[in-house]
PDB file of N, CA, C and O in Angstrom:
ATOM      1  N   UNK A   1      19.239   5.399 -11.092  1.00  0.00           N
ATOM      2  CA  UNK A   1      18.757   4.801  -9.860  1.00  0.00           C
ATOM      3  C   UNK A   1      18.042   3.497 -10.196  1.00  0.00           C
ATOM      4  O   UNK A   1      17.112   3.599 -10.997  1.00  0.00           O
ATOM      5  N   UNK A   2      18.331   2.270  -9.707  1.00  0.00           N
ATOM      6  CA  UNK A   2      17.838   1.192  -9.599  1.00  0.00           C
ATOM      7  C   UNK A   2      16.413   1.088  -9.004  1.00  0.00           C
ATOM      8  O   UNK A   2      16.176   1.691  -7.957  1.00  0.00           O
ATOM      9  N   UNK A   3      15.440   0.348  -9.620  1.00  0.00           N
ATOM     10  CA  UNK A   3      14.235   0.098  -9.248  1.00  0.00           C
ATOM     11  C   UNK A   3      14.315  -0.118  -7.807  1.00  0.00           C
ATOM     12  O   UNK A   3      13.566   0.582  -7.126  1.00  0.00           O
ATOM     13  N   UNK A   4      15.280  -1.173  -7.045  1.00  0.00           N
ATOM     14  CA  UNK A   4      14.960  -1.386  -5.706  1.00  0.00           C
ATOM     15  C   UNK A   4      15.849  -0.292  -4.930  1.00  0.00           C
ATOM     16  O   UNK A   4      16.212  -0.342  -3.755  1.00  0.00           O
ATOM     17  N   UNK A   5      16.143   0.840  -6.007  1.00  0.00           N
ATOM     18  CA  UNK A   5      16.485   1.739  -4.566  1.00  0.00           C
ATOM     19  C   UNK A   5      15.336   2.942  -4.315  1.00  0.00           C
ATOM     20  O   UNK A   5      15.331   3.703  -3.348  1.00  0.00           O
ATOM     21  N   UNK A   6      13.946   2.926  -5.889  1.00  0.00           N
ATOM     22  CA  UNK A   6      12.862   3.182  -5.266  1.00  0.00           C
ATOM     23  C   UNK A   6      12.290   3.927  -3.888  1.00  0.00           C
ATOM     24  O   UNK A   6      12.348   3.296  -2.833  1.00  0.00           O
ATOM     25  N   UNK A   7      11.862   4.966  -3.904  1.00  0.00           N
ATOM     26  CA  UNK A   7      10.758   4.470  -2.554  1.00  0.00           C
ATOM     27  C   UNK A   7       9.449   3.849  -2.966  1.00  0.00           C
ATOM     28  O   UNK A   7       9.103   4.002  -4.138  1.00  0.00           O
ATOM     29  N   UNK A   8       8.807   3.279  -2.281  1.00  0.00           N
ATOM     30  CA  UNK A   8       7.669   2.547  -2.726  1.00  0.00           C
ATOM     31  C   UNK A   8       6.185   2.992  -2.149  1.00  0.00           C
ATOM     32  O   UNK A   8       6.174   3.655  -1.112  1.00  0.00           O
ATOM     33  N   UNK A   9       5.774   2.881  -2.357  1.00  0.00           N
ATOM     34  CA  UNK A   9       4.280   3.347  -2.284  1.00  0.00           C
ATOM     35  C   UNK A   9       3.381   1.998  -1.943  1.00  0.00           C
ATOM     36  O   UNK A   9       3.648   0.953  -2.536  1.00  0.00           O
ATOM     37  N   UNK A  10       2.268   2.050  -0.936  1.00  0.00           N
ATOM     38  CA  UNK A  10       1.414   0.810  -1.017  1.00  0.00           C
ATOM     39  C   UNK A  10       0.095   1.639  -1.374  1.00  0.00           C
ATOM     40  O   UNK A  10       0.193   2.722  -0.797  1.00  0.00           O
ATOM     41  N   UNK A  11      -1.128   1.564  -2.111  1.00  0.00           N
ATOM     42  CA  UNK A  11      -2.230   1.915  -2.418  1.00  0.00           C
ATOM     43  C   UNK A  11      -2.871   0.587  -2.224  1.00  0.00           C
ATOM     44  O   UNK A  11      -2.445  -0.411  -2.805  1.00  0.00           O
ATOM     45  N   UNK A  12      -4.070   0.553  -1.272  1.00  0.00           N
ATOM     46  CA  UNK A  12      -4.751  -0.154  -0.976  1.00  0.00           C
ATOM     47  C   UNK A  12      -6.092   0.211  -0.410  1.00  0.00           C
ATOM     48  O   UNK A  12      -6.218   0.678   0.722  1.00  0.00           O
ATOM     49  N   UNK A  13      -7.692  -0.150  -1.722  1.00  0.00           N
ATOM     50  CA  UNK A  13      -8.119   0.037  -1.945  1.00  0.00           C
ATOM     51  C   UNK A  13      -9.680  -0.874  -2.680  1.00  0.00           C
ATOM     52  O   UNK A  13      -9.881  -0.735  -3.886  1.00  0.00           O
ATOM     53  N   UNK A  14     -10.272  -1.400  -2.172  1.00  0.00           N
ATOM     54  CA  UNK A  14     -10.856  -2.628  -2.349  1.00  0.00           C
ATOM     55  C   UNK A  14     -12.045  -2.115  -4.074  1.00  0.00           C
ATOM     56  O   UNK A  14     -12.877  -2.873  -4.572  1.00  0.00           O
ATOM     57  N   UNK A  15     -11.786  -1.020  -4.466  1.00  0.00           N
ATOM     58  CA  UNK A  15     -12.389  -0.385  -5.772  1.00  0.00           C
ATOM     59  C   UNK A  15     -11.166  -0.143  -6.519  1.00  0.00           C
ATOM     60  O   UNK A  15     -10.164   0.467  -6.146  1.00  0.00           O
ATOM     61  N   UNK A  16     -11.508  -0.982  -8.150  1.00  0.00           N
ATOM     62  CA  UNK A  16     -10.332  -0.962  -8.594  1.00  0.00           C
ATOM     63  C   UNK A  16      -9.786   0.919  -9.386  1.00  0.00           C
ATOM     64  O   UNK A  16      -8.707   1.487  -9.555  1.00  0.00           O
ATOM     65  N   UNK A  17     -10.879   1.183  -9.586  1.00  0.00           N
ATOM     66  CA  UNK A  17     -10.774   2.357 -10.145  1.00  0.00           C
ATOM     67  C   UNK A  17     -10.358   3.625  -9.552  1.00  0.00           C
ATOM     68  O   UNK A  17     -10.062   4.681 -10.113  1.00  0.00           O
ATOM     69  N   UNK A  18     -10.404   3.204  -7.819  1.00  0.00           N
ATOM     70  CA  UNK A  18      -9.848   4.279  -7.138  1.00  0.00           C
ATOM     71  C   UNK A  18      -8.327   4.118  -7.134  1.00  0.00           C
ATOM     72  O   UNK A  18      -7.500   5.023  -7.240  1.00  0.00           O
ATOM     73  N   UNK A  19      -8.139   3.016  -7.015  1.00  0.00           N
ATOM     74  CA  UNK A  19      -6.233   2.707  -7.162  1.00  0.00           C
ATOM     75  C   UNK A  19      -5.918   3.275  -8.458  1.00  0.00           C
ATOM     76  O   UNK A  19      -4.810   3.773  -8.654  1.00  0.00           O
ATOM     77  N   UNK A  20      -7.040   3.228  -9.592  1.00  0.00           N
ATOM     78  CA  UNK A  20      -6.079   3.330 -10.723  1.00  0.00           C
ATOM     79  C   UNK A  20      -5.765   5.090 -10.734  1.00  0.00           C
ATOM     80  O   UNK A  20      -4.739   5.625 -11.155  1.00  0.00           O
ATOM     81  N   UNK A  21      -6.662   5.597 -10.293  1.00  0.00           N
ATOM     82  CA  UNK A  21      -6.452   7.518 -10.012  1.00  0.00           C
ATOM     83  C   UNK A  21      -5.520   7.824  -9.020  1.00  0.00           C
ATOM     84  O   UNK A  21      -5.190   9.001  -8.876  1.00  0.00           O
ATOM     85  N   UNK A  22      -4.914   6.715  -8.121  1.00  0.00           N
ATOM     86  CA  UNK A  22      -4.282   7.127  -7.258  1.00  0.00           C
ATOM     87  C   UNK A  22      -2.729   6.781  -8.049  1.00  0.00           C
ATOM     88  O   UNK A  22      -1.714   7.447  -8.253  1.00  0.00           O
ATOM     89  N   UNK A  23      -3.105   5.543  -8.320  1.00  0.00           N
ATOM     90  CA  UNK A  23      -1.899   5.240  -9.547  1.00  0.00           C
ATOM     91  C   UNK A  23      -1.269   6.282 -10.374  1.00  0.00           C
ATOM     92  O   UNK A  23      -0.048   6.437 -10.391  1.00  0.00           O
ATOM     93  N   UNK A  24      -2.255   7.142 -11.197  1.00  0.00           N
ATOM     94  CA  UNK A  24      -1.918   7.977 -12.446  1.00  0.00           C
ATOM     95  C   UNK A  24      -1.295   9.441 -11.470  1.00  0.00           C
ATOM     96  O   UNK A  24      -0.522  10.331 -11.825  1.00  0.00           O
ATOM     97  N   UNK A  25      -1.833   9.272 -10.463  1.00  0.00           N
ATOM     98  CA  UNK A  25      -1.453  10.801  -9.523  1.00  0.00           C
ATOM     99  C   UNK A  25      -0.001  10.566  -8.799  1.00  0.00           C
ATOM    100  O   UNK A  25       0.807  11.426  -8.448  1.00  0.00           O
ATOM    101  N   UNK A  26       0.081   9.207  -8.689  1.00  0.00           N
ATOM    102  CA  UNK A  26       1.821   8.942  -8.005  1.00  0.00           C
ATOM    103  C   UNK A  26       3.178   8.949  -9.016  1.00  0.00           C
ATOM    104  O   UNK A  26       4.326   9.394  -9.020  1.00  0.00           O
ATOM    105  N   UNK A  27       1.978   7.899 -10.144  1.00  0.00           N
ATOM    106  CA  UNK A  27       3.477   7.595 -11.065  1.00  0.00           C
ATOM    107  C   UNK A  27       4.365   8.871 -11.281  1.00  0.00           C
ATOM    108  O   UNK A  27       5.393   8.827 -10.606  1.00  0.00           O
ATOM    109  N   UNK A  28       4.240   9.881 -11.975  1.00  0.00           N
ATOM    110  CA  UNK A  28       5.168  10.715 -11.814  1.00  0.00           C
ATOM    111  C   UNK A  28       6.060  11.236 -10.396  1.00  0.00           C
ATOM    112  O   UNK A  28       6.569  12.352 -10.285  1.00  0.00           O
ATOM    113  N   UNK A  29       6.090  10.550  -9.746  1.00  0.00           N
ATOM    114  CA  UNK A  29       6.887  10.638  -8.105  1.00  0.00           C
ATOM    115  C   UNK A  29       8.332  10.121  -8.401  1.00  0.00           C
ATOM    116  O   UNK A  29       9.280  10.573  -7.759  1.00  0.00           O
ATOM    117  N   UNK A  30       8.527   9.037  -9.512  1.00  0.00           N
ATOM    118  CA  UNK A  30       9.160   8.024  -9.978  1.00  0.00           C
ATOM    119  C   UNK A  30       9.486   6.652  -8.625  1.00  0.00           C
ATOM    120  O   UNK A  30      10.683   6.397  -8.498  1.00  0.00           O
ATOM    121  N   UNK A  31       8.828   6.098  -7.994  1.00  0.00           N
ATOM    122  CA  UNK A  31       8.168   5.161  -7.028  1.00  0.00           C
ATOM    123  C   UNK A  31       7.823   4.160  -7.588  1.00  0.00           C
ATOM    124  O   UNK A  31       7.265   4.107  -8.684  1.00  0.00           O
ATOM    125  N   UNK A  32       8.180   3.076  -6.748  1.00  0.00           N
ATOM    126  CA  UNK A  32       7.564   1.794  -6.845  1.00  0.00           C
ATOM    127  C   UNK A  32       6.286   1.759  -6.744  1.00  0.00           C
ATOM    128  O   UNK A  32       6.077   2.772  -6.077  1.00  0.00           O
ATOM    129  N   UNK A  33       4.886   1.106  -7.028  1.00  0.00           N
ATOM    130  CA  UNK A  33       4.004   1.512  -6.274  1.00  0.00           C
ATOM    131  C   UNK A  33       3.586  -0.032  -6.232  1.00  0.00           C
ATOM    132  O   UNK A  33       3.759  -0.747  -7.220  1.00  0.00           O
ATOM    133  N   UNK A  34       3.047  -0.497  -5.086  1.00  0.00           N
ATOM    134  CA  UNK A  34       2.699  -1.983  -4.508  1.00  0.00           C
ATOM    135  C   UNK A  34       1.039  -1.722  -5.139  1.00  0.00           C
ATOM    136  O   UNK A  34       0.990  -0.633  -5.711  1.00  0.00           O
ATOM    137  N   UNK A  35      -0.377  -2.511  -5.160  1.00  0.00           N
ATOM    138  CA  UNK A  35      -1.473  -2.322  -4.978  1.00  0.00           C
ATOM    139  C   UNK A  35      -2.070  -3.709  -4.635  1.00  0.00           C
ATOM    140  O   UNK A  35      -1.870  -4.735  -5.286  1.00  0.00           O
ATOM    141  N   UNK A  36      -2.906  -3.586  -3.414  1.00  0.00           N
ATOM    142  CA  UNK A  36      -3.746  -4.647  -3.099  1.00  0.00           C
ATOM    143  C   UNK A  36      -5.209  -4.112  -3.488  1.00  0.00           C
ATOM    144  O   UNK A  36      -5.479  -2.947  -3.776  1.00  0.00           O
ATOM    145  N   UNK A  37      -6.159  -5.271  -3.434  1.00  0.00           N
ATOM    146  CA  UNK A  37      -7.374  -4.735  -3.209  1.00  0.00           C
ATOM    147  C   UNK A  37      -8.338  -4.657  -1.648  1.00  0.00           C
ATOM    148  O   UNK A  37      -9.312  -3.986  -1.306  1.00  0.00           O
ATOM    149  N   UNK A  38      -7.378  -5.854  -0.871  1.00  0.00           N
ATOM    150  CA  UNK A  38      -7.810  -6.127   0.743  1.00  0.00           C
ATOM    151  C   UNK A  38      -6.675  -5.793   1.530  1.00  0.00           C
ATOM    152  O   UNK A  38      -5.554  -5.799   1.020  1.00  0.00           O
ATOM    153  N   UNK A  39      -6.838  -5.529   2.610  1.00  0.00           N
ATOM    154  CA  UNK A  39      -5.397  -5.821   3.736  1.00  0.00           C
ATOM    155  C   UNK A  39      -5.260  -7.088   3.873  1.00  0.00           C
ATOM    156  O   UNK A  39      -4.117  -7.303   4.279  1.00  0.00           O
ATOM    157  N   UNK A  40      -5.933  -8.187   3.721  1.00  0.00           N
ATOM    158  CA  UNK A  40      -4.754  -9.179   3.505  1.00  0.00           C
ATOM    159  C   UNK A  40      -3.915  -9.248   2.857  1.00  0.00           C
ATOM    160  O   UNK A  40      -2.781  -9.411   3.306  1.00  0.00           O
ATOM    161  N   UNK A  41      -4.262  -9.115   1.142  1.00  0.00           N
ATOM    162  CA  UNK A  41      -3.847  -9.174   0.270  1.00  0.00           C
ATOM    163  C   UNK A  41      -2.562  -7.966   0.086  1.00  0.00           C
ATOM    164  O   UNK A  41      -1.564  -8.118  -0.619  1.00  0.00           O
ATOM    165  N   UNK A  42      -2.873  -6.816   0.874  1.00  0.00           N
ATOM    166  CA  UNK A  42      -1.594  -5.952   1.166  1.00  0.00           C
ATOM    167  C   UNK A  42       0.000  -6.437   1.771  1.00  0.00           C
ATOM    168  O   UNK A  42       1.166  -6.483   1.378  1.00  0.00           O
ATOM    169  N   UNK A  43      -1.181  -6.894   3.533  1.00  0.00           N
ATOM    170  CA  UNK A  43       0.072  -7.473   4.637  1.00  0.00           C
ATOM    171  C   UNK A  43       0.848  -9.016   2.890  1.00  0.00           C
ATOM    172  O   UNK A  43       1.642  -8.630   2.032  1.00  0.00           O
ATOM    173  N   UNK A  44       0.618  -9.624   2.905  1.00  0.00           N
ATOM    174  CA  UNK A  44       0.586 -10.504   1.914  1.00  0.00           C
ATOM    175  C   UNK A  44       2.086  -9.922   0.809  1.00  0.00           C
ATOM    176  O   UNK A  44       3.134 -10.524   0.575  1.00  0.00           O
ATOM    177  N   UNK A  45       1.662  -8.678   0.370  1.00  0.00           N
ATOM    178  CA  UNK A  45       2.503  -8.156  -0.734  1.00  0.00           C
ATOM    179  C   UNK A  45       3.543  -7.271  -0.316  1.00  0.00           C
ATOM    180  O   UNK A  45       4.273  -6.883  -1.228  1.00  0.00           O
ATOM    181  N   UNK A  46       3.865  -6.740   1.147  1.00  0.00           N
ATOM    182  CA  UNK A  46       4.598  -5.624   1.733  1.00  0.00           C
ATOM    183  C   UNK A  46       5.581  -6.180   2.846  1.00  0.00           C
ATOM    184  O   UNK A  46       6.295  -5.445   3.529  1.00  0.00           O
ATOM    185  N   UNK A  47       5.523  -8.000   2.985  1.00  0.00           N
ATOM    186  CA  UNK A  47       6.315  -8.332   3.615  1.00  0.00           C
ATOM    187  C   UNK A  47       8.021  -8.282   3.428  1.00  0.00           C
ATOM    188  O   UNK A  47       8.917  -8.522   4.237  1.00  0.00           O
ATOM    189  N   UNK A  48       8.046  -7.984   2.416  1.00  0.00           N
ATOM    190  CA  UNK A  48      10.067  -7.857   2.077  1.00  0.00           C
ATOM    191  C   UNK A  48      10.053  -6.441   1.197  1.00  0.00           C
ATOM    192  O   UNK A  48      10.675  -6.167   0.171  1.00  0.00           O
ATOM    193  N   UNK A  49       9.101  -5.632   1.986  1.00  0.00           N
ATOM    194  CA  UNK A  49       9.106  -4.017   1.185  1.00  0.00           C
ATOM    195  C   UNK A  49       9.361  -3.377   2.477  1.00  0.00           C
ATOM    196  O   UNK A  49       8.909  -3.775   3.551  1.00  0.00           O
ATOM    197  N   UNK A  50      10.367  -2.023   2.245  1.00  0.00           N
ATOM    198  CA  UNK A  50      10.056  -0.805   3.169  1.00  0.00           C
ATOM    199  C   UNK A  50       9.279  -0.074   2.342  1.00  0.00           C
ATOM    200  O   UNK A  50       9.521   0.121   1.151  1.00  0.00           O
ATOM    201  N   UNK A  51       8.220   0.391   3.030  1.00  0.00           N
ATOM    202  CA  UNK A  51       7.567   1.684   2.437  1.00  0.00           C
ATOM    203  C   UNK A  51       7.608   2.841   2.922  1.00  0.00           C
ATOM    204  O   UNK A  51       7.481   2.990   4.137  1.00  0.00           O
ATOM    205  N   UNK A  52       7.791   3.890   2.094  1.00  0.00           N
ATOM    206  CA  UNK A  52       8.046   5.315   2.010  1.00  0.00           C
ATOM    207  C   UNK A  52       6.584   6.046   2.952  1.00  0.00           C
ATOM    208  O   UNK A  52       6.484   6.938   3.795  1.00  0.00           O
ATOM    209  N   UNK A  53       5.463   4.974   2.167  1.00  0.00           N
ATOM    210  CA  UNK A  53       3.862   5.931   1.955  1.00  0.00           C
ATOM    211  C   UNK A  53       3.017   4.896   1.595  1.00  0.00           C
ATOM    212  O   UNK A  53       3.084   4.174   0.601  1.00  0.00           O
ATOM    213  N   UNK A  54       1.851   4.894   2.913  1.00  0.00           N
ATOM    214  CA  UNK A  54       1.208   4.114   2.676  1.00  0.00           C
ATOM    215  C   UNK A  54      -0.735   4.715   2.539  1.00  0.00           C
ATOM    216  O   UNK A  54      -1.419   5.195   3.443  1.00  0.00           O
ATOM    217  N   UNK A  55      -1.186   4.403   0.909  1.00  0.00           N
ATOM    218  CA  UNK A  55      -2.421   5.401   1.187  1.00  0.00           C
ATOM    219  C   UNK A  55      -3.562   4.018   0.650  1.00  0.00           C
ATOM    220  O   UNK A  55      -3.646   3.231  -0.293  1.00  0.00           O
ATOM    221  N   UNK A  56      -4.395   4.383   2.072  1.00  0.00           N
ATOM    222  CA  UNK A  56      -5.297   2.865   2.472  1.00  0.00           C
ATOM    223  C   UNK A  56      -6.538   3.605   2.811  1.00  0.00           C
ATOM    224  O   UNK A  56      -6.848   4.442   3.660  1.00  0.00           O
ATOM    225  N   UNK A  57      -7.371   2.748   1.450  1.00  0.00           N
ATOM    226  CA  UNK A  57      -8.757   3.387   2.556  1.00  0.00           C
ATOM    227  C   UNK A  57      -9.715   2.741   3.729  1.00  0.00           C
ATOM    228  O   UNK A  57     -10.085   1.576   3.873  1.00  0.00           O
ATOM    229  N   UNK A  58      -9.852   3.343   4.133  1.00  0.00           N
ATOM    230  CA  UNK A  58     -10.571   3.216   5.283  1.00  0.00           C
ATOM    231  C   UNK A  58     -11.292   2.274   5.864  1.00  0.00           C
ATOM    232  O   UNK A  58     -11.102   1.520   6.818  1.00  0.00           O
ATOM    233  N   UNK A  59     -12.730   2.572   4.620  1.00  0.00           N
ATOM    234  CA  UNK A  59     -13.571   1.309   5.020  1.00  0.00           C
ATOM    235  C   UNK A  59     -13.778   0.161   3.562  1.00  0.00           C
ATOM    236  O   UNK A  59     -13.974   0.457   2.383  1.00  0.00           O
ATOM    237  N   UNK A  60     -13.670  -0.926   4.081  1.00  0.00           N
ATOM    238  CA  UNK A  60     -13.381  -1.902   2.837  1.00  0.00           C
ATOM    239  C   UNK A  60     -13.619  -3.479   3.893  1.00  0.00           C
ATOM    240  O   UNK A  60     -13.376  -3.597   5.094  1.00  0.00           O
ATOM    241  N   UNK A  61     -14.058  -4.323   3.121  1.00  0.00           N
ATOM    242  CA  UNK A  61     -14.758  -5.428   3.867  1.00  0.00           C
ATOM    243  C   UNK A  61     -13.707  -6.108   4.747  1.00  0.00           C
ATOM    244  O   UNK A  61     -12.636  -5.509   4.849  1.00  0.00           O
ATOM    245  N   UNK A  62     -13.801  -6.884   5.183  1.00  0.00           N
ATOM    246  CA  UNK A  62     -12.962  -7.731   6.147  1.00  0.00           C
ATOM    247  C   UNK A  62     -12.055  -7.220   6.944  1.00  0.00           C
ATOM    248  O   UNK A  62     -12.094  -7.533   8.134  1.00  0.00           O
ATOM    249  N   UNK A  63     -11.065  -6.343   6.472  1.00  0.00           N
ATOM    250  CA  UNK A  63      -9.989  -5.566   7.262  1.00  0.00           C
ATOM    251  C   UNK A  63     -10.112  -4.328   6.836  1.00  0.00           C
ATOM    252  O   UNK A  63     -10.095  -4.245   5.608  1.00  0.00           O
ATOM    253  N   UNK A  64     -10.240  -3.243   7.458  1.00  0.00           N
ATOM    254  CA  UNK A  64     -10.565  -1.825   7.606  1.00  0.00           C
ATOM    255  C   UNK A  64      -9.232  -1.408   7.478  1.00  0.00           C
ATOM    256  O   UNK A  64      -8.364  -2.267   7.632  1.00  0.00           O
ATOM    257  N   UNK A  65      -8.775   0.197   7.128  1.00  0.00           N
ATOM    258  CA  UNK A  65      -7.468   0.549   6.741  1.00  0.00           C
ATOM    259  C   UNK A  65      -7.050   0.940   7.720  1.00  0.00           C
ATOM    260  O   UNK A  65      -5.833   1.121   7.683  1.00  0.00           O
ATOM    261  N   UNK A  66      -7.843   1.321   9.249  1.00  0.00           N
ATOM    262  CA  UNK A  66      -7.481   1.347  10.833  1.00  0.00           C
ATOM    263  C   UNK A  66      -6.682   0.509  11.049  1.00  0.00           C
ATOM    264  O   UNK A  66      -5.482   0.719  11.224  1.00  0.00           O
ATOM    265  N   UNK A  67      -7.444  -0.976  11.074  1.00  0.00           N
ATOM    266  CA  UNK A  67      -7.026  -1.972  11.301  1.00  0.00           C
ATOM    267  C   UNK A  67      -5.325  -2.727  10.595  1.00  0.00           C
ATOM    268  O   UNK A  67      -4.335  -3.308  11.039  1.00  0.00           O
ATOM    269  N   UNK A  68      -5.830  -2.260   9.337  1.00  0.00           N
ATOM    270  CA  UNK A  68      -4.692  -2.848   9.035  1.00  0.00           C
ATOM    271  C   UNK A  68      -3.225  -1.752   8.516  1.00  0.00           C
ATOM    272  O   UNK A  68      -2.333  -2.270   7.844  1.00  0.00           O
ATOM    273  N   UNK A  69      -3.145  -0.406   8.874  1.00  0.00           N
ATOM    274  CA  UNK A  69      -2.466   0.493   9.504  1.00  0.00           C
ATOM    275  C   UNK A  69      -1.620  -0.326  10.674  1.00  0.00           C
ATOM    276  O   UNK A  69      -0.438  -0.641  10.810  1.00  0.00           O
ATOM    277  N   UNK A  70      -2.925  -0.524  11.507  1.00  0.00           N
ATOM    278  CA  UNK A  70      -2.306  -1.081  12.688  1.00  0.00           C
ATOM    279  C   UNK A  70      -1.083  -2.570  12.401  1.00  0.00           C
ATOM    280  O   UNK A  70       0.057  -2.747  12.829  1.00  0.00           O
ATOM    281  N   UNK A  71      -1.562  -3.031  11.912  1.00  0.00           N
ATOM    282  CA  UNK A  71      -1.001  -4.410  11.299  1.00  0.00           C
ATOM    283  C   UNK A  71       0.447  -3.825  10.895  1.00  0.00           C
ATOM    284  O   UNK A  71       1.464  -3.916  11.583  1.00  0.00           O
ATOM    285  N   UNK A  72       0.355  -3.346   9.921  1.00  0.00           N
ATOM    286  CA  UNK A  72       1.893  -3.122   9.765  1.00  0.00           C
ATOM    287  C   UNK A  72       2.461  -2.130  10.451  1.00  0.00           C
ATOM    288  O   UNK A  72       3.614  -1.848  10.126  1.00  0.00           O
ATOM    289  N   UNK A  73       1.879  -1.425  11.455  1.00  0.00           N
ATOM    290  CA  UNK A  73       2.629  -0.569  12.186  1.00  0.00           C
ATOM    291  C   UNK A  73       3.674  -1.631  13.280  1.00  0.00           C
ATOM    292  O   UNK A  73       4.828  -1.605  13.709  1.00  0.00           O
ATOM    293  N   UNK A  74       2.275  -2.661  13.409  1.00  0.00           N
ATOM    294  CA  UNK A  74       3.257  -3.852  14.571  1.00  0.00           C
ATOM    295  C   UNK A  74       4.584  -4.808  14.282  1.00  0.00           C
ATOM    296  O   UNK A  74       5.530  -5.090  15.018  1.00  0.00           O
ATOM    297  N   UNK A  75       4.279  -5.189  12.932  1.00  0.00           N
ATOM    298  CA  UNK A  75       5.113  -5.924  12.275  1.00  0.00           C
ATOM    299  C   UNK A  75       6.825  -4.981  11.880  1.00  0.00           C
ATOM    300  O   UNK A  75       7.869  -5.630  11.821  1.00  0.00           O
ATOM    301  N   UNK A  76       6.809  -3.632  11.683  1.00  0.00           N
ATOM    302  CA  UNK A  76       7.733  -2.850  11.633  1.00  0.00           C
ATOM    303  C   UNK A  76       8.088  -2.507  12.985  1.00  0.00           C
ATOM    304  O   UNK A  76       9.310  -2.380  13.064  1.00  0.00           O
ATOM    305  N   UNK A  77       7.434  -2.285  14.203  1.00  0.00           N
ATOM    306  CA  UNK A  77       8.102  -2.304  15.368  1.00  0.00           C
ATOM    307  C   UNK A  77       8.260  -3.242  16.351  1.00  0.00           C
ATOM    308  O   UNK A  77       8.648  -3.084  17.508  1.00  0.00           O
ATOM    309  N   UNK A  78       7.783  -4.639  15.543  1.00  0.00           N
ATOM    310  CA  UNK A  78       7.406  -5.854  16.211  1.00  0.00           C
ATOM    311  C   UNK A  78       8.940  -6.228  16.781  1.00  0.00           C
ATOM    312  O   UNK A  78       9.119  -7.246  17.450  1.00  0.00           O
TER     313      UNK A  78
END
């Protein structure tokens, strides 16, 4: 199976050390896995990705994982 036939994963997480546990707990899925540290920096990295699974936390400065849930929920049914 080719890397881009993947499913992909976004982890987004503004603490780097929580991505990296979420990291070590996916890789065996065999998945792409995307990682931002902001929802900008997510919307930013997931524009020419489908994702399978997206695990975002919550509260994190500027864009909240509500918020930016919402964001790409619009842009996929936009």
């Amino acid at each position: 199976m080719e890397t881009n036939e993947l499913p992909t994963i976004l982890i987004v997480d503004d603490i780097d050390e929580n991505i990296l546990l979420i990291e070590v707990a996916v890789k065996k899925l065999n998945v792409n896995i995307i990682k931002a540290n902001s929802g900008n920096e997510a919307l930013a990295k997931i524009r020419n990705h489908e994702l399978a699974l997206a695990l975002i936390d919550m509260e994190m400065p500027q864009m909240g994982g509500q918020e930016l849930s919402m964001k790409i929920h619009s842009d996929v049914y936009a």
